[in-house]
Backbone as CSV, one residue per row, in Angstrom:
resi,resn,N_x,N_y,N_z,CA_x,CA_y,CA_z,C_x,C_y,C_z
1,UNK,-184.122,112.878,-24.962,-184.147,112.825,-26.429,-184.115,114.245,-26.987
2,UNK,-183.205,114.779,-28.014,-183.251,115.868,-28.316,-183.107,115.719,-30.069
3,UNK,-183.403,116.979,-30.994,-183.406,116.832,-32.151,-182.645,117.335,-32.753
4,UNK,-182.033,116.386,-33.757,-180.466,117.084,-35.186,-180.689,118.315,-35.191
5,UNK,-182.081,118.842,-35.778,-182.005,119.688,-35.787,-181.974,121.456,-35.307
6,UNK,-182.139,120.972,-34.231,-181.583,122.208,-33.299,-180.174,122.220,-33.057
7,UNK,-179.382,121.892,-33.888,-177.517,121.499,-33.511,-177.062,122.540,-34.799
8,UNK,-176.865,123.741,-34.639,-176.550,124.556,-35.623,-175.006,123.542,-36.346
9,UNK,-174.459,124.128,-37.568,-172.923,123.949,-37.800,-172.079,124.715,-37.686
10,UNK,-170.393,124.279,-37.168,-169.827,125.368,-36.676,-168.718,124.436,-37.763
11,UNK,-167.690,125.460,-37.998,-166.176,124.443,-38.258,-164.768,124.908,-37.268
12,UNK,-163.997,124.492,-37.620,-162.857,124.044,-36.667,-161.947,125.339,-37.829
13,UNK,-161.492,125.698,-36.971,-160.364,127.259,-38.241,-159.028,126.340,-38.329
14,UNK,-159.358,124.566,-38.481,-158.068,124.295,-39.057,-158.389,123.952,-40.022
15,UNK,-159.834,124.246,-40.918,-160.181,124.739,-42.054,-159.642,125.697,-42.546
16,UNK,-159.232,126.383,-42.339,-159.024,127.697,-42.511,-158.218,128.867,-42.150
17,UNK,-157.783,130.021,-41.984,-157.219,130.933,-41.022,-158.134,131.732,-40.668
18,UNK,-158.291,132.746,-39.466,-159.014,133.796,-38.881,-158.922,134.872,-39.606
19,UNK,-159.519,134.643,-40.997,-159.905,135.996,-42.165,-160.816,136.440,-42.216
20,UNK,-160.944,137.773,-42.921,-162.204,138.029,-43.253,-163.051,136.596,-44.311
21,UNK,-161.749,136.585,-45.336,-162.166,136.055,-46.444,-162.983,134.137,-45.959
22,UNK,-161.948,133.845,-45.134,-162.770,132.994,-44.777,-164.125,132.815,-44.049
23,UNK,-164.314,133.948,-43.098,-165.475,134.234,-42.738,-167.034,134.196,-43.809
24,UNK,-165.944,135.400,-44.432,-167.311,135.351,-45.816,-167.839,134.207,-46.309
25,UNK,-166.564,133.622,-46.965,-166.903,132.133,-47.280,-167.965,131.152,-46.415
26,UNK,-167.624,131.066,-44.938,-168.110,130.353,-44.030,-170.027,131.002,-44.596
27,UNK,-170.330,132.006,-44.063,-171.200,133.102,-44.329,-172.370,132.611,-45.483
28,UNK,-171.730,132.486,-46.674,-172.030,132.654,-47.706,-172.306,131.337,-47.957
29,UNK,-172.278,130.168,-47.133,-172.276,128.784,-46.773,-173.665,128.520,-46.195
30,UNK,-173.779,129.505,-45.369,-174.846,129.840,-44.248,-174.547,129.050,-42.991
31,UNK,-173.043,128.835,-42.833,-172.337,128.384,-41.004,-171.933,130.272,-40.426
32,UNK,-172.438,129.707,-39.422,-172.082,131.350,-38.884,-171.351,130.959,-37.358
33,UNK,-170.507,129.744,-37.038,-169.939,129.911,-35.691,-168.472,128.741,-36.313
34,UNK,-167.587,129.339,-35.259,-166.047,128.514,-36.160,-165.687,128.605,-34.254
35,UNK,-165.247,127.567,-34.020,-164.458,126.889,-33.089,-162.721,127.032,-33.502
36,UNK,-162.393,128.040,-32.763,-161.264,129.018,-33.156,-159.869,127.642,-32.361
37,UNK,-158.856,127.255,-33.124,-158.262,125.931,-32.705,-157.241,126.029,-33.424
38,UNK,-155.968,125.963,-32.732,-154.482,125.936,-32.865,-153.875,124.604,-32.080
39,UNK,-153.222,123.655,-32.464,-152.979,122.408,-31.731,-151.371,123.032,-31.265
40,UNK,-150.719,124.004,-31.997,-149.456,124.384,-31.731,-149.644,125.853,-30.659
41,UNK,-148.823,125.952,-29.214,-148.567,126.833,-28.525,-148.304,128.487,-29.336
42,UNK,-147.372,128.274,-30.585,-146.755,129.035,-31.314,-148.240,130.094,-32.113
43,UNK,-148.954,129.151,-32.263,-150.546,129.881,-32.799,-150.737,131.008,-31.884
44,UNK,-151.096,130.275,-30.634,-151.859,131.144,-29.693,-151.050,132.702,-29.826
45,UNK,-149.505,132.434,-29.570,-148.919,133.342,-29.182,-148.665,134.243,-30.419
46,UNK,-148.585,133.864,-31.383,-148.634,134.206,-32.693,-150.105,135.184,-32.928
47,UNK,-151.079,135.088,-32.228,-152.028,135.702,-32.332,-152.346,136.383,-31.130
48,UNK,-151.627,136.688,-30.558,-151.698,137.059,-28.841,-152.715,137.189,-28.845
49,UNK,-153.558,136.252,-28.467,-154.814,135.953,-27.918,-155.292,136.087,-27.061
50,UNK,-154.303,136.250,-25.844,-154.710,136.558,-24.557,-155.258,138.190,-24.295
51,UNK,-153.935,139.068,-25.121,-154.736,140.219,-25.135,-155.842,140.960,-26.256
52,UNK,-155.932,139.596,-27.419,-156.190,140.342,-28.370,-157.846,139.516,-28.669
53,UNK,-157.790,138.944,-27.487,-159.163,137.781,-27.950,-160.758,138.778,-28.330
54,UNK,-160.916,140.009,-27.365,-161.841,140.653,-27.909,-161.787,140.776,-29.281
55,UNK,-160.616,141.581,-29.881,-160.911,142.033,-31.452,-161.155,141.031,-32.235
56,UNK,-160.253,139.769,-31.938,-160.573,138.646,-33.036,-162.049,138.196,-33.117
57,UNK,-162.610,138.614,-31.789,-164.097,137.957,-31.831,-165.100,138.828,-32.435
58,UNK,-165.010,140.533,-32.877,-165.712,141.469,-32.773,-165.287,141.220,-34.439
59,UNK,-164.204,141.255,-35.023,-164.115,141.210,-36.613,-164.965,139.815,-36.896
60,UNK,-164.566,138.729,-36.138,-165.633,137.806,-36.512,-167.188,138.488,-36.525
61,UNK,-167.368,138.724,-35.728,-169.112,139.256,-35.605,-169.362,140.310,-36.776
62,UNK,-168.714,141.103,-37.516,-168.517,141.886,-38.178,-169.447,141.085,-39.519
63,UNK,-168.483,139.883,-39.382,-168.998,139.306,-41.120,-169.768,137.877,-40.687
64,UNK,-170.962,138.238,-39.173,-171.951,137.467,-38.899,-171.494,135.733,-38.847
65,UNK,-169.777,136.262,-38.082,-169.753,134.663,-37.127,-169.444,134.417,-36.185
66,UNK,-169.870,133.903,-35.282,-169.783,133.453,-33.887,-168.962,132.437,-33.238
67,UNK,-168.270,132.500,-32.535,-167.024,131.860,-31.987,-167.943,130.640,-30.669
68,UNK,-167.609,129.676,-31.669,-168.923,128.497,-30.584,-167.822,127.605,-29.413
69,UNK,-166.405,127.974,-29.459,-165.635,126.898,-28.813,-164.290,127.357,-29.238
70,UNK,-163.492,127.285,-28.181,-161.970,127.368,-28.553,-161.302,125.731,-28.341
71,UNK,-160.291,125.425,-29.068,-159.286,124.323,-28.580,-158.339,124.528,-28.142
72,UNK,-158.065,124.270,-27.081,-156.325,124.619,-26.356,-155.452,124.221,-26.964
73,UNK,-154.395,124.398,-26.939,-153.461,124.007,-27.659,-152.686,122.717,-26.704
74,UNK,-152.106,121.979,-28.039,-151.341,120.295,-27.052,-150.298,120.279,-28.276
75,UNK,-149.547,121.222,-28.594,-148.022,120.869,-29.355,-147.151,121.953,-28.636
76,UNK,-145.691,122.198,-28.560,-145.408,120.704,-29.180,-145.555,119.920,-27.698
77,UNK,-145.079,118.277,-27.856,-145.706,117.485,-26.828,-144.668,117.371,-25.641
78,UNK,-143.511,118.199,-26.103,-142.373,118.271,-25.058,-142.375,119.257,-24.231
79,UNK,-143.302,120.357,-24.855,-143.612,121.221,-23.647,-144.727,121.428,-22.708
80,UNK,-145.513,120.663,-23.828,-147.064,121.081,-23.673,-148.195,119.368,-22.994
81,UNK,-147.179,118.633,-22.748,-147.799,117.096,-22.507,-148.321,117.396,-21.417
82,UNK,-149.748,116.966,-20.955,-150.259,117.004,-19.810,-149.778,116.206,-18.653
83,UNK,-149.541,115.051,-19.425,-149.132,113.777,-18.488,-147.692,113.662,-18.095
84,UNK,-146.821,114.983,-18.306,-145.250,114.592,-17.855,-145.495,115.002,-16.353
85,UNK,-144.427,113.946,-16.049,-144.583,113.477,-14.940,-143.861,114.810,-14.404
86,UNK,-143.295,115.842,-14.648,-142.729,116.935,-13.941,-143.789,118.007,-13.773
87,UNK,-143.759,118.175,-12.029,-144.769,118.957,-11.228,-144.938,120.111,-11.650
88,UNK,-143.695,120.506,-11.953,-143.558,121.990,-12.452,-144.073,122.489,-14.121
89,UNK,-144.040,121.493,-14.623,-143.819,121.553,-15.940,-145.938,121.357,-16.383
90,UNK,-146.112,120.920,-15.679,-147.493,120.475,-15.440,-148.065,121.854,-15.160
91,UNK,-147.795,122.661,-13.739,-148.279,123.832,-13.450,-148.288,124.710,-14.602
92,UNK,-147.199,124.888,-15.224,-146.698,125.750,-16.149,-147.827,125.488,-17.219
93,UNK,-148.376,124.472,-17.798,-149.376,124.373,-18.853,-150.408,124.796,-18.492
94,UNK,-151.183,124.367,-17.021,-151.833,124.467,-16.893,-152.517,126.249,-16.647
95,UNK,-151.602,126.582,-16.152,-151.450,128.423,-16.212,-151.333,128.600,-17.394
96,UNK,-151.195,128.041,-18.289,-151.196,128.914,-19.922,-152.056,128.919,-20.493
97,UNK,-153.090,127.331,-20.126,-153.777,127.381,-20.430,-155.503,128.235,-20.170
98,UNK,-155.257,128.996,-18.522,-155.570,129.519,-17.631,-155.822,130.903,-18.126
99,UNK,-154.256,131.334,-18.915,-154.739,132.700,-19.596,-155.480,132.528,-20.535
100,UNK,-155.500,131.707,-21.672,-156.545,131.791,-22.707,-157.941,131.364,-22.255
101,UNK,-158.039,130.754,-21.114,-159.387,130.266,-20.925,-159.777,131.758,-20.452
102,UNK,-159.007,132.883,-19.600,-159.709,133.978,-18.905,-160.122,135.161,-20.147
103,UNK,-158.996,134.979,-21.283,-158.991,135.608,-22.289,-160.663,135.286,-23.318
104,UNK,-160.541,134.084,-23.289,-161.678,133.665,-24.436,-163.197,134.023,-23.294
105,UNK,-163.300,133.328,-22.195,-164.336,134.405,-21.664,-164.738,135.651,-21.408
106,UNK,-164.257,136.745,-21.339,-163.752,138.031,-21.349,-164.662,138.210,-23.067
107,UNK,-164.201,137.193,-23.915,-164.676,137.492,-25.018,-166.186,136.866,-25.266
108,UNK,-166.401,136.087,-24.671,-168.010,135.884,-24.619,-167.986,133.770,-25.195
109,UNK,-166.658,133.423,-24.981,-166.713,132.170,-25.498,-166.942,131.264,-24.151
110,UNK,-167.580,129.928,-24.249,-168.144,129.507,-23.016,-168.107,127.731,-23.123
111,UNK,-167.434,127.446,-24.079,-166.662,126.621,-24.083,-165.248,126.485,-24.394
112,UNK,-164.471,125.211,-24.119,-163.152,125.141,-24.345,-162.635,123.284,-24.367
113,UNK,-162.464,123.134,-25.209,-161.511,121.483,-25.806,-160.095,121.575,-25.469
114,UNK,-160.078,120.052,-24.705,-158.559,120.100,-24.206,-158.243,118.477,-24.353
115,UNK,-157.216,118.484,-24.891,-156.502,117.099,-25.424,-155.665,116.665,-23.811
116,UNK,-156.223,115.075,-23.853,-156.071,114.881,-22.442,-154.289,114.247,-22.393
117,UNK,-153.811,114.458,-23.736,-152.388,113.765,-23.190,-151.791,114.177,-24.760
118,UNK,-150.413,113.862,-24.563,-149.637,113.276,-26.185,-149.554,111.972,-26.616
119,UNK,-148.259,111.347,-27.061,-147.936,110.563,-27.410,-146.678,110.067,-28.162
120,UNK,-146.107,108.731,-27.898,-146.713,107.974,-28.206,-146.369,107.254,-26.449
121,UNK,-146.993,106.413,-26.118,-146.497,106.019,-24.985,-146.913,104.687,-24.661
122,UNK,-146.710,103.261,-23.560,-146.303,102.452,-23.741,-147.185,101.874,-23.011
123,UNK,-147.254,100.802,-22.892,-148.531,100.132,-21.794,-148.198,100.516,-20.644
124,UNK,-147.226,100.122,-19.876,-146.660,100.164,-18.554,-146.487,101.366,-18.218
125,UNK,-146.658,102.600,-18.720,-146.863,103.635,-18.584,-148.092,104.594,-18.274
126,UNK,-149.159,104.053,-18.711,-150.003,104.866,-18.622,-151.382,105.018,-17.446
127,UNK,-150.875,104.001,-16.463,-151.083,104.551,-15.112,-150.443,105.464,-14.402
128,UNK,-149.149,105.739,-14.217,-148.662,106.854,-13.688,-149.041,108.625,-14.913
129,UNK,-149.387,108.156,-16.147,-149.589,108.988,-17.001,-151.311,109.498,-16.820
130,UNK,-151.780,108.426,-16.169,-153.255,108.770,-15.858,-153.208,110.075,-15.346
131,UNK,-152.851,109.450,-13.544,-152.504,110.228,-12.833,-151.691,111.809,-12.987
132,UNK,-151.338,112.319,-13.503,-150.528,113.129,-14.427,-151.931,114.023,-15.017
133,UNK,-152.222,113.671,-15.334,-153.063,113.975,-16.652,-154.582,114.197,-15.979
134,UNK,-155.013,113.862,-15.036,-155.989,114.264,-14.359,-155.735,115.348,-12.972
135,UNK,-154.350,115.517,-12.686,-153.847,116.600,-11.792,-153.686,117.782,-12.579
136,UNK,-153.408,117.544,-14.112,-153.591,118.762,-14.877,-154.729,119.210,-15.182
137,UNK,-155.517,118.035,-15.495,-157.163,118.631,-16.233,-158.004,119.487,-14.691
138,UNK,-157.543,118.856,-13.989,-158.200,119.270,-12.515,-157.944,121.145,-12.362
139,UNK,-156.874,120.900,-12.241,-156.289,122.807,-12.618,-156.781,123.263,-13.354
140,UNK,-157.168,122.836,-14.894,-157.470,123.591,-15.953,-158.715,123.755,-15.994
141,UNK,-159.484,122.558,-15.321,-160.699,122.623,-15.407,-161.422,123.673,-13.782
142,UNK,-160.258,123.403,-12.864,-161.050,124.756,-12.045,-160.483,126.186,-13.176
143,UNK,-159.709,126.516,-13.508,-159.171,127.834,-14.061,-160.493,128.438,-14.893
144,UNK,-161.096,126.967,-15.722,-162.217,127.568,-16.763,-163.902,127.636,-15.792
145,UNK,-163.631,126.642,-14.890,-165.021,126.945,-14.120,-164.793,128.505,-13.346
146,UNK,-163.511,128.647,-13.072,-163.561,130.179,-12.135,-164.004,131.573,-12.934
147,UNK,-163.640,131.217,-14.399,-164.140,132.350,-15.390,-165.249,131.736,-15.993
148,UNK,-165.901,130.759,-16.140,-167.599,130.486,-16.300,-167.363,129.750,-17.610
149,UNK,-166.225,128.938,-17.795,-166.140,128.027,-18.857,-166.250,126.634,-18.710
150,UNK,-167.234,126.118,-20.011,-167.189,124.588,-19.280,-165.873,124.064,-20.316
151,UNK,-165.017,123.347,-19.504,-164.240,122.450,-20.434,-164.592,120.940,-20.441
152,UNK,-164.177,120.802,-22.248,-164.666,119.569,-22.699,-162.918,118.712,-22.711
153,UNK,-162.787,117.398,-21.769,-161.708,116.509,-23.019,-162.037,115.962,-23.877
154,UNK,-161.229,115.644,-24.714,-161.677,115.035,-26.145,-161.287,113.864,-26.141
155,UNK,-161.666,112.559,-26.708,-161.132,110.969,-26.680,-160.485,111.222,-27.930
156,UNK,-159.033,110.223,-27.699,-158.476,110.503,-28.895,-157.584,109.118,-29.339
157,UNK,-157.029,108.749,-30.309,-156.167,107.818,-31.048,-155.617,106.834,-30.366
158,UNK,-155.026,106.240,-30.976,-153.683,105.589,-31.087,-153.474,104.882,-29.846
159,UNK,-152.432,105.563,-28.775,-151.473,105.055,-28.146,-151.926,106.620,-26.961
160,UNK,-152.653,107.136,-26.825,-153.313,108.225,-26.578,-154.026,108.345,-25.088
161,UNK,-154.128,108.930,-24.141,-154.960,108.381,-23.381,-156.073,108.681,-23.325
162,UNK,-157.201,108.519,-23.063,-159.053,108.338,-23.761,-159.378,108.330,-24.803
163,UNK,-158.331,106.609,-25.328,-158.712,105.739,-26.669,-160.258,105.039,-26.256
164,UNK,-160.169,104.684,-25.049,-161.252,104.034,-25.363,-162.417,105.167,-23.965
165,UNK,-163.629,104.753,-24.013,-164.458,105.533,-23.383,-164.421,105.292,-21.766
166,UNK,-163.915,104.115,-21.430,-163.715,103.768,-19.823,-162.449,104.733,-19.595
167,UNK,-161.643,105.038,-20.220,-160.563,106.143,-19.813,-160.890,107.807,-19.591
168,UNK,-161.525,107.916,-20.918,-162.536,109.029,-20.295,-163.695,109.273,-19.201
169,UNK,-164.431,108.591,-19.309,-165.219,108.348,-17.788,-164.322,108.112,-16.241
170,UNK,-163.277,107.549,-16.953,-162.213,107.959,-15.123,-162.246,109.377,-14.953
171,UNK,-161.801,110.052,-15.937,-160.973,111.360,-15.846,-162.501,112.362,-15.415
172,UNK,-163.595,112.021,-15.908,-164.496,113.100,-15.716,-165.548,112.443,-14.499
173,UNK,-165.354,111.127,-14.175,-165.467,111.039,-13.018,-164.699,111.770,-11.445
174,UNK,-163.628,111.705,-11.895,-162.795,112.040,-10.916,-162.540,113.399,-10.880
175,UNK,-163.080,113.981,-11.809,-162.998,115.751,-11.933,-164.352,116.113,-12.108
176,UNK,-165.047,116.994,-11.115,-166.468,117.197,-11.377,-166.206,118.082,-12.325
177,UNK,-167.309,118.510,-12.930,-167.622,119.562,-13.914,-166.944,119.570,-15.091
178,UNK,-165.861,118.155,-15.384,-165.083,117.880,-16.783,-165.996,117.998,-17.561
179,UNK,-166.660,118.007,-18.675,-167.639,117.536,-19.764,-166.285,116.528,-20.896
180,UNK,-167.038,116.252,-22.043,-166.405,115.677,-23.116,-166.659,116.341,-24.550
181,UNK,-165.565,116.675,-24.949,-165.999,116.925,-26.756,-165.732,115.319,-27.514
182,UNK,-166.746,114.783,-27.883,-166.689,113.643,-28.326,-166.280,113.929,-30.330
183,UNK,-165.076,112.874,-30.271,-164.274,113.148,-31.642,-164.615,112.014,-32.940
184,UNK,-165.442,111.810,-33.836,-165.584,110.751,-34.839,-164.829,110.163,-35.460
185,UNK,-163.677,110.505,-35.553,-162.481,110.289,-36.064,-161.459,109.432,-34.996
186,UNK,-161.402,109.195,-34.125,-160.421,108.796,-32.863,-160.978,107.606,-32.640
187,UNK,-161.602,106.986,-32.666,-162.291,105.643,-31.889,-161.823,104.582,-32.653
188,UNK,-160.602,104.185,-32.227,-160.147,102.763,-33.056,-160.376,101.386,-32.628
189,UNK,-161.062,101.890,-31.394,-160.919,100.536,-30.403,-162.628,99.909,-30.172
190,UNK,-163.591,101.094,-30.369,-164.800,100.934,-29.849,-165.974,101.618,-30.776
191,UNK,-166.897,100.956,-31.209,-167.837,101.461,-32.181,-168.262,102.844,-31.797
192,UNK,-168.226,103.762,-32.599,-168.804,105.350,-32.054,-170.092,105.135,-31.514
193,UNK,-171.374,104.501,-31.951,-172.608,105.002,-31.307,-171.959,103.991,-30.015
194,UNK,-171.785,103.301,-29.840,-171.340,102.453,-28.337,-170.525,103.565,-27.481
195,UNK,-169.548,104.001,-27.860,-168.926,105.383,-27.032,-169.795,106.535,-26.799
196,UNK,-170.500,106.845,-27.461,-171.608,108.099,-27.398,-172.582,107.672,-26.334
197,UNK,-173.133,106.660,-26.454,-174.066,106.130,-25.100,-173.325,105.517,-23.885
198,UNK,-172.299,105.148,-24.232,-171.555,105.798,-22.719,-171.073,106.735,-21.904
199,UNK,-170.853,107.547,-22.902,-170.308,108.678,-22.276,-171.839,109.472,-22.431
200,UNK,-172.677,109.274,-22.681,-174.132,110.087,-22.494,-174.043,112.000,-22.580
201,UNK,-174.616,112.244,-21.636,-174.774,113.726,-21.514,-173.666,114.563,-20.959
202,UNK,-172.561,113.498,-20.744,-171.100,114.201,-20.761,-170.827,114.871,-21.793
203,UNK,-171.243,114.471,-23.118,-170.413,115.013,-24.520,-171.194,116.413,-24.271
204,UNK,-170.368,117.558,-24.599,-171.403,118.835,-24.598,-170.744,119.419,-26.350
205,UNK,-170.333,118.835,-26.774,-169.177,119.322,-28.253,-169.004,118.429,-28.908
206,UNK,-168.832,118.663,-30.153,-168.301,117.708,-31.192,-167.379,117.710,-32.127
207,UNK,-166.505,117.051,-32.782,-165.634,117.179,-33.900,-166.039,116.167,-34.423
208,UNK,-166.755,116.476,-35.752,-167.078,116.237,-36.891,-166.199,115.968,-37.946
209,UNK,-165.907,114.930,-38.332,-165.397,114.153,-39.476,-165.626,112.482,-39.457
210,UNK,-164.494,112.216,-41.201,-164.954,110.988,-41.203,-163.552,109.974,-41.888
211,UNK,-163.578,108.797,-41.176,-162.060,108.230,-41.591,-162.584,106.902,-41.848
212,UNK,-160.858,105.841,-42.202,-161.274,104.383,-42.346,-160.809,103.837,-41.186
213,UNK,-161.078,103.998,-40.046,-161.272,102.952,-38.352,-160.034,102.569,-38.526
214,UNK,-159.123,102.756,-39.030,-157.402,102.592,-39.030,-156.553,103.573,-38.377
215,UNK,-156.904,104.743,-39.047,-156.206,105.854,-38.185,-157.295,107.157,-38.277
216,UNK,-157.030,108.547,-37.513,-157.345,109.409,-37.771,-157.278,109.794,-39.327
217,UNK,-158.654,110.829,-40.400,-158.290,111.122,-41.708,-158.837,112.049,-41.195
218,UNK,-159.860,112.734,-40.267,-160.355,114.070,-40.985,-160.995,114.353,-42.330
219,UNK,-161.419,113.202,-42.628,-162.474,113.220,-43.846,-163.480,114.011,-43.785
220,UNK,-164.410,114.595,-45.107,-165.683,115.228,-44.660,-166.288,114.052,-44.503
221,UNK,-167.695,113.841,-43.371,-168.742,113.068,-43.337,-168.997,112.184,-44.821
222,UNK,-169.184,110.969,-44.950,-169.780,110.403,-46.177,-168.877,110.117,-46.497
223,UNK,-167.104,110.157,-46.737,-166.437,109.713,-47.195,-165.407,108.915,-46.827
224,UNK,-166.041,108.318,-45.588,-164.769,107.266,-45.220,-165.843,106.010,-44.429
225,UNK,-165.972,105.710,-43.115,-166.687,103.945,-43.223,-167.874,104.756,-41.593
226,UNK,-167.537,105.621,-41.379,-169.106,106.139,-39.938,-170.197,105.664,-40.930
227,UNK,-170.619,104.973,-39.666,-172.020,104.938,-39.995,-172.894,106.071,-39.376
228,UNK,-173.168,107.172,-40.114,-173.566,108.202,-39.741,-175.083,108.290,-39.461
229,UNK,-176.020,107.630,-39.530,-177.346,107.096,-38.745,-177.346,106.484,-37.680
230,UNK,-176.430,106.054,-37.422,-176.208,105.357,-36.231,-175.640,106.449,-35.584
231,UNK,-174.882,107.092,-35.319,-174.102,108.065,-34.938,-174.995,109.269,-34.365
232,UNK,-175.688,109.390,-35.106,-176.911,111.047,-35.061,-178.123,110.124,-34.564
233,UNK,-178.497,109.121,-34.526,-179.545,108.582,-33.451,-179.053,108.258,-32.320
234,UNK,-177.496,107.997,-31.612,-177.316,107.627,-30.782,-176.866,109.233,-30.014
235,UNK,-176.764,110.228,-30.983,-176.506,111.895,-30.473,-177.931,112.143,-29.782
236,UNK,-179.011,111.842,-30.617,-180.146,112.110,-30.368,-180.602,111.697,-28.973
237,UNK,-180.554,109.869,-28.286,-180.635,109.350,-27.563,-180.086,109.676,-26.065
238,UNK,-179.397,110.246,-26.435,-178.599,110.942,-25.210,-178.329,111.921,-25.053
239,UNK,-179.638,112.767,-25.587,-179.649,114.042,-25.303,-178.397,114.857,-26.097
240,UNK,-177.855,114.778,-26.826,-176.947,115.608,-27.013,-177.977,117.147,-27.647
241,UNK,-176.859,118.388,-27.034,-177.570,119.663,-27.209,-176.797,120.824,-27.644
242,UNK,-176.101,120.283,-28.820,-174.437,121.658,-28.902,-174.460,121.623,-30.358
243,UNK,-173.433,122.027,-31.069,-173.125,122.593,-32.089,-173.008,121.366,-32.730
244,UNK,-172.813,120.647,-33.944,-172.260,119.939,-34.939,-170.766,120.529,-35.768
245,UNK,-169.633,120.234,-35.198,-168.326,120.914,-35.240,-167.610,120.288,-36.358
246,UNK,-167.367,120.681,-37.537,-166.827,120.073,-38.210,-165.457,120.423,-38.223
247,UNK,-164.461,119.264,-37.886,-163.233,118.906,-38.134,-162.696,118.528,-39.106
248,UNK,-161.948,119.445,-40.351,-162.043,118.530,-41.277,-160.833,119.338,-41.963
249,UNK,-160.154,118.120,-42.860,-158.830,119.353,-43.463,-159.204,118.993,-44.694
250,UNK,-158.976,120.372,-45.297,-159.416,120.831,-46.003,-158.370,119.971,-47.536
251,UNK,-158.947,119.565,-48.606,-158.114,118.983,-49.008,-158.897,118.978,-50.681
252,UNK,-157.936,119.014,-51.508,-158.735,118.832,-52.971,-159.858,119.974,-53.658
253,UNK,-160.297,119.241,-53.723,-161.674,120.394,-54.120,-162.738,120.990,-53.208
254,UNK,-162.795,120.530,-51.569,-163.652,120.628,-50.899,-163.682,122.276,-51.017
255,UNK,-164.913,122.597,-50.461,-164.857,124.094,-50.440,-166.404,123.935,-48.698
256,UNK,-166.092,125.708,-48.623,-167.140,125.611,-47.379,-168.526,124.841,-47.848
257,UNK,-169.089,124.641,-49.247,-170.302,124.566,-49.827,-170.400,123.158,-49.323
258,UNK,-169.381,122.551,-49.769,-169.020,120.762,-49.242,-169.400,120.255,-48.035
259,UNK,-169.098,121.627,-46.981,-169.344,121.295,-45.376,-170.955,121.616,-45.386
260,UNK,-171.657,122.333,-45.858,-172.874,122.703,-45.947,-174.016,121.976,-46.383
261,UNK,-173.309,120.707,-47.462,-174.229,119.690,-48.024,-174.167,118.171,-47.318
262,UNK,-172.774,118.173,-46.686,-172.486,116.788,-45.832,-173.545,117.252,-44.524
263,UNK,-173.883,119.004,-43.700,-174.481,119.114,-42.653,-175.953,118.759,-43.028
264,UNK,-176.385,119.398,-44.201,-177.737,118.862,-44.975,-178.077,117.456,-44.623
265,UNK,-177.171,116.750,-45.407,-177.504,115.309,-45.256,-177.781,114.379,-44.132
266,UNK,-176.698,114.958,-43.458,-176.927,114.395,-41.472,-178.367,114.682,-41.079
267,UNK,-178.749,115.456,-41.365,-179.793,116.704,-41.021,-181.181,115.370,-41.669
268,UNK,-180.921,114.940,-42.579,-182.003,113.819,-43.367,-181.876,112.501,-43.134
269,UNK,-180.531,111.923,-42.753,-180.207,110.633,-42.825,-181.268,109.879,-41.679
């Protein structure tokens, strides 16, 4: 049993870009850690991250924020799919993903989120796509244990593979030292506190948001159908012990203050 409130808040920089200005903002919020996350290859490289991951982390610290988690990147899905069935093409991700994991430790980051597949794909498919997809996480996940990173997969959507929580429990069964970033938004198939107590003390991460059980929205918390008491007692129950990560796009009037009063409220519910 552990308590809400030792779960600082972090957000996801697809809030945002890697600014000062957003920093401040974050700051001035009183969140001081951002889970640095590009879903497109073109980001990473766009920010040469591999050689440039110290400075981005040291200007963060500058304006008192802390880098709690990186997300690997999974676009686009023709280059970057875990589960294609080509050997080579598989290695190739998994080494890319290899440099940013050596890069972001180097910088003092000690986690890392990795999307266990693309999409869209077909029933009859996604046993050989299993398979696929756990020969990659296996690589990626020794690459981040060899530089002292734990990697989390994330359960995700649709047509996706670890829609439901028995798909994830293969994959981190069958790969020691996998963990899970468990996602609020993705579970179309299975009530969230029911996925959270299955997957137990696997989850070491979170993405924080809130939708209508139809598709992914990326809502802030409170504005779409989580039952968010249920959710943060069943975090509680199973030990969960990490950040509260908010995932959320940014949309309308929200501002960082928005993410600061939805973390409040969790914090009471």
């Amino acid at each position: 049993m552990t308590n809400r409130k030792d779960w600082a808040p972090a957000v996801s920089t697809s809030w945002g870009t890697l600014s000062p200005a957003f920093y401040k903002s974050l700051a001035a919020a009183d969140i001081h850690h951002v889970e640095i996350s590009g879903k497109d290859r073109a980001f990473w490289d766009e920010l040469n991250f591999v050689n440039n991951a110290d400075a981005i982390v040291r200007e963060m610290r500058e304006y008192d924020i802390s880098p709690s988690s990186i997300h690997l990147p999974f676009c686009p899905f023709e280059t970057m799919d875990p589960t294609t069935g080509d050997t080579a093409q598989r290695e190739r991700i998994a080494a890319y993903h290899g440099e940013i994991l050596r890069a972001a430790a180097d910088a003092g980051i000690s986690v890392a989120v990795i999307h266990p597949s693309g999409e869209p794909y077909r029933a009859f498919e996604r046993g050989e796509r299993m398979k696929c997809a756990i020969d990659t996480l296996q690589k990626v996940t020794l690459a981040a244990q060899t530089c002292g990173i734990r990697l989390a997969v994330e359960n995700l959507p649709r047509t996706c593979l670890g829609n439901i929580h028995e798909e994830i429990t293969l994959m981190t069964n069958e790969i020691p030292g996998l963990c899970v970033c468990f996602d609020t938004n993705h579970s179309l198939r299975q009530a969230n506190p029911d996925v959270i107590r299955a997957l137990g003390d696997r989850i070491i991460t979170l993405h924080l948001s809130d939708y209508d059980m139809i598709d992914e929205r990326h809502l802030l918390p409170f504005l779409g159908r989580n039952d968010w008491h249920a959710i943060m007692l069943a975090l509680e129950e199973t030990g969960y012990n990490g950040y509260l990560t908010f995932e959320v796009w940014p949309k309308g009037v929200l501002t960082t203050e928005c993410l600061r009063l939805s973390y409040n409220k969790l914090m009471e519910i």
